[in-house]
C-alpha positions in Angstrom: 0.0 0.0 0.0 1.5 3.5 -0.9 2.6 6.0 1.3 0.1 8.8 2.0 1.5 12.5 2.4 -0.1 15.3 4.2 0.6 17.9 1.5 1.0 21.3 2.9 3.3 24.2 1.6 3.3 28.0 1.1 4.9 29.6 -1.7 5.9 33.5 -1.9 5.5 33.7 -5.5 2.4 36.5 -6.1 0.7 33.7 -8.6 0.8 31.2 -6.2 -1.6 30.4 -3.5 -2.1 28.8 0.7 -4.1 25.9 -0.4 -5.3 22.3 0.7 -6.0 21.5 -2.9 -3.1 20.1 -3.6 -2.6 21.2 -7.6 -2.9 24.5 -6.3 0.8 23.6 -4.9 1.9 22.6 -8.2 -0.1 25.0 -10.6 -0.2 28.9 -11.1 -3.9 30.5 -10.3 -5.2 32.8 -13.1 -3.2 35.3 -15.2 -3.1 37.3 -18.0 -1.6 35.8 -20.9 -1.6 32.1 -19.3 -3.7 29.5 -21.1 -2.3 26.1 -19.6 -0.2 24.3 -17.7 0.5 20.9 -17.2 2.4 18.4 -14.8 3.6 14.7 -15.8 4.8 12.1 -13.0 6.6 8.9 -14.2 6.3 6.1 -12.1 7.5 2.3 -12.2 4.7 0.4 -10.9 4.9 -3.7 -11.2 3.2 -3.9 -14.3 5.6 -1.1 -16.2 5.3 2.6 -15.9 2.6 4.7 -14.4 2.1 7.9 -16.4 0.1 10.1 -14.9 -0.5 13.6 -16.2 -2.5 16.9 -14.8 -3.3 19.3 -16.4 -5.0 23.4 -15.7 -6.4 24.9 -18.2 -7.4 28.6 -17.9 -10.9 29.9 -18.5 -11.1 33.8 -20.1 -13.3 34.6 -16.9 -10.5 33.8 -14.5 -11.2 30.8 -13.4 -9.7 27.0 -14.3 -10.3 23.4 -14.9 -8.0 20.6 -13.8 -7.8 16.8 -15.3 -6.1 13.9 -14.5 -4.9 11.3 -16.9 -3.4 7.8 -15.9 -1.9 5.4 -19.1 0.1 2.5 -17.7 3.0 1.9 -20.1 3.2 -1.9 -20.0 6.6 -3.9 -19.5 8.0 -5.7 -22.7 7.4 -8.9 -22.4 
């Protein structure tokens, strides 16, 4: 069973934010100028390699939506 982590941090960067959510640790909040933004973790799992990508897109309002992708790259057999 994996490990679970009690994400917290706080960044100084104006575009950043104090958040629980936890891609809000990882991704900028709302700009000017900023469309998207994405994040990919490689990780070797039993059956190969655990891709898992998230990504932020920006709304023209100001807001965002974030999705999450997982492919498992299989071993060569």
């Amino acid at each position: 069973m994996p490990k679970e982590f009690n994400t917290k941090a706080t960044f100084t960067k104006g575009a950043r934010v104090v958040s629980e959510y936890t891609n809000d640790m990882i991704f900028e909040q709302p700009r000017d100028g900023l469309i998207k933004q994405e994040f990919v973790n490689y990780e070797n799992v039993s059956n190969g390699v655990k891709v898992t990508k998230t990504t932020r897109v920006f709304t023209s309002i100001g807001g965002y939506d974030d999705t999450e992708s997982v492919t498992i790259l299989p071993r060569n057999m």
